[in-house]
C-alpha positions as a Markdown table, in Angstrom:
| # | Residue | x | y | z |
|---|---|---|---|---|
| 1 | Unk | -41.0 | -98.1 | -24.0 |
| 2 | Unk | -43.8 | -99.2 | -26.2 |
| 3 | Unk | -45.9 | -101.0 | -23.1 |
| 4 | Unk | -50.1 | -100.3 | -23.4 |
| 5 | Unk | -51.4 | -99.7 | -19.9 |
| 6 | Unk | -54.6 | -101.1 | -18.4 |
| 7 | Unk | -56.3 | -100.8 | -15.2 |
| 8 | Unk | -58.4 | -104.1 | -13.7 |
| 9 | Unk | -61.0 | -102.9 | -11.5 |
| 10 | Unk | -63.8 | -105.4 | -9.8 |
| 11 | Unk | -66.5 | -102.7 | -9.5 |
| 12 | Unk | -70.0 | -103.2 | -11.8 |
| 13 | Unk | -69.1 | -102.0 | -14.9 |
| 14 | Unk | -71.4 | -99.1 | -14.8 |
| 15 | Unk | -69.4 | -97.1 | -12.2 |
| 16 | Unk | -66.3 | -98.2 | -14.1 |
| 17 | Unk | -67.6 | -96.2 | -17.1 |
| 18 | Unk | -68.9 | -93.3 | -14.9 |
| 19 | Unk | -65.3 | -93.6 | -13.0 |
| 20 | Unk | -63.5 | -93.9 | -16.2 |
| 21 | Unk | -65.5 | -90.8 | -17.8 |
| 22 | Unk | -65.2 | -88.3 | -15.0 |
| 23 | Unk | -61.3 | -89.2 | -14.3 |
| 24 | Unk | -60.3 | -88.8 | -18.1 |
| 25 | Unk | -57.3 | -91.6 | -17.8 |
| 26 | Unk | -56.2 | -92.3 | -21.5 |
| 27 | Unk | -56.1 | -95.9 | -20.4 |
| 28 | Unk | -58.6 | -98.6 | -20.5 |
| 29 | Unk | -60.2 | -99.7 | -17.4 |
| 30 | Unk | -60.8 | -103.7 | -17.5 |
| 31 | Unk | -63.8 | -105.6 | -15.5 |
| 32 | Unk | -62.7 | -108.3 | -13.5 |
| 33 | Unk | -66.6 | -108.6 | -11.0 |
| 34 | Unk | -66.6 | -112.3 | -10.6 |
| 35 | Unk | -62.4 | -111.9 | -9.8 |
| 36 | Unk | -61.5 | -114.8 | -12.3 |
| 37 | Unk | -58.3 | -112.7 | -13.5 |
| 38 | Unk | -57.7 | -111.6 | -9.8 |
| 39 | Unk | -57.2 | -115.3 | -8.7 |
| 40 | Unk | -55.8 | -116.2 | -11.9 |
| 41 | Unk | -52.8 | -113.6 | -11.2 |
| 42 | Unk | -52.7 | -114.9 | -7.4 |
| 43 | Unk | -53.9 | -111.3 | -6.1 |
| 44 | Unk | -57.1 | -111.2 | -4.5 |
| 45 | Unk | -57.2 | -110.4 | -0.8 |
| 46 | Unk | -58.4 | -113.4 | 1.0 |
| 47 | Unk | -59.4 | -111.1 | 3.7 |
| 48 | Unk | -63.0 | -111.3 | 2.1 |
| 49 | Unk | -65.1 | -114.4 | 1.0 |
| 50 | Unk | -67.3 | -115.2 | -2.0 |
| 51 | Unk | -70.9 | -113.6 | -1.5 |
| 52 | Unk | -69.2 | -110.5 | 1.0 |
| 53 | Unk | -69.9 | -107.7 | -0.9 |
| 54 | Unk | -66.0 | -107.1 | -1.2 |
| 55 | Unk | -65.4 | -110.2 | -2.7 |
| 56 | Unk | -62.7 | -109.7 | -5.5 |
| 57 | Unk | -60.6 | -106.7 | -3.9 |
| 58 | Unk | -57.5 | -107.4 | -5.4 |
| 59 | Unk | -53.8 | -106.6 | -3.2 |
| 60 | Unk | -52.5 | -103.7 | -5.1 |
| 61 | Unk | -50.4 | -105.4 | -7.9 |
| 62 | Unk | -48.3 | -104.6 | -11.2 |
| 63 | Unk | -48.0 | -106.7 | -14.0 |
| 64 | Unk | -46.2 | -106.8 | -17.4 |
| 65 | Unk | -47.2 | -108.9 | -19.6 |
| 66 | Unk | -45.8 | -110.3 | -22.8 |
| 67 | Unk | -48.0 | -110.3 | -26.3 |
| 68 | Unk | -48.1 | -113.5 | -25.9 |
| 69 | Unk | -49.9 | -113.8 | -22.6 |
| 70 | Unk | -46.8 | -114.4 | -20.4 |
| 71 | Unk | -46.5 | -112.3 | -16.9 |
| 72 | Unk | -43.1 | -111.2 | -16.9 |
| 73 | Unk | -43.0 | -109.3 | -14.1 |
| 74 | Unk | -45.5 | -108.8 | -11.4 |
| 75 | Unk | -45.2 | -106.6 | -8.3 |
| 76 | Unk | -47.8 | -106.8 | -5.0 |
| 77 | Unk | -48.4 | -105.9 | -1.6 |
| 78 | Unk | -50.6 | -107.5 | 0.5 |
| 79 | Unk | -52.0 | -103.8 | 1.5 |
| 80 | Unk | -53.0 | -101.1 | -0.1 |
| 81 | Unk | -51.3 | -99.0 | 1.7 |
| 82 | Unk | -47.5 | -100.2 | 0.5 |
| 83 | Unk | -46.7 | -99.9 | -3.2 |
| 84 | Unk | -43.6 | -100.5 | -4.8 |
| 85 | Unk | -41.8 | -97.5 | -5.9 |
| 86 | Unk | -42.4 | -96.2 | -9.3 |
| 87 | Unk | -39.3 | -96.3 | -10.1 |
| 88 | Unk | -38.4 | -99.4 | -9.5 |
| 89 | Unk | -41.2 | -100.6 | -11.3 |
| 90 | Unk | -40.4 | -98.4 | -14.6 |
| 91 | Unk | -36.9 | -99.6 | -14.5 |
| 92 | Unk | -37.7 | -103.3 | -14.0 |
| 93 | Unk | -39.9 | -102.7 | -17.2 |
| 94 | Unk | -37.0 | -100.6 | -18.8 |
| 95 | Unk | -34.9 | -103.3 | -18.2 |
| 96 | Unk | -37.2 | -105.9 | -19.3 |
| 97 | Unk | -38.2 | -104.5 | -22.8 |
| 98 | Unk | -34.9 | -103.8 | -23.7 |
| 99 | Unk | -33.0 | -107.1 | -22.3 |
| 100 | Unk | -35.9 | -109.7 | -22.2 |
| 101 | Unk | -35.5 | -110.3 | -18.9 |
């Protein structure tokens, strides 16, 4: 479909790199610590509080977004437990690449 894939992780950066080394993804893993992006995309778990040392956890999201900056589509769950279905989420992106919308 032509769509790069990235991962947004809050951890330190350095066990990003180790977790990014010893997993071998073929994706790049992005550093979100202070969870700027996280509120920015209206994910972060409001279960923890600035200075709690899980500050930043993110809801388990998806998000395509345009070259241009734009999300397009964006799919989350307030727990980490429920994820949408792959499918769902490759034809949404199927359907958006090829139809705009």
């Amino acid at each position: 479909m032509g769509i790069n894939v990235a991962s947004m992780i809050y951890e330190d950066v350095t066990i990003l790199a180790e977790f990014h080394e010893s997993q071998n993804l073929g994706y790049p893993l992005l550093h979100d610590e202070s969870a700027h992006h996280v509120v920015a995309f209206g994910v972060l778990n409001e279960d923890y509080r600035p200075g709690d040392r899980a500050y930043g956890i993110p809801h388990p999201g998806i998000f395509y977004i345009s070259v241009d900056g734009i999300i397009e589509l964006k799919f989350a769950a307030p727990g980490y437990r429920t994820r949408p279905p792959m499918e769902a989420v490759h034809e949404a992106l199927r359907l958006q690449v090829q139809g705009g919308g």
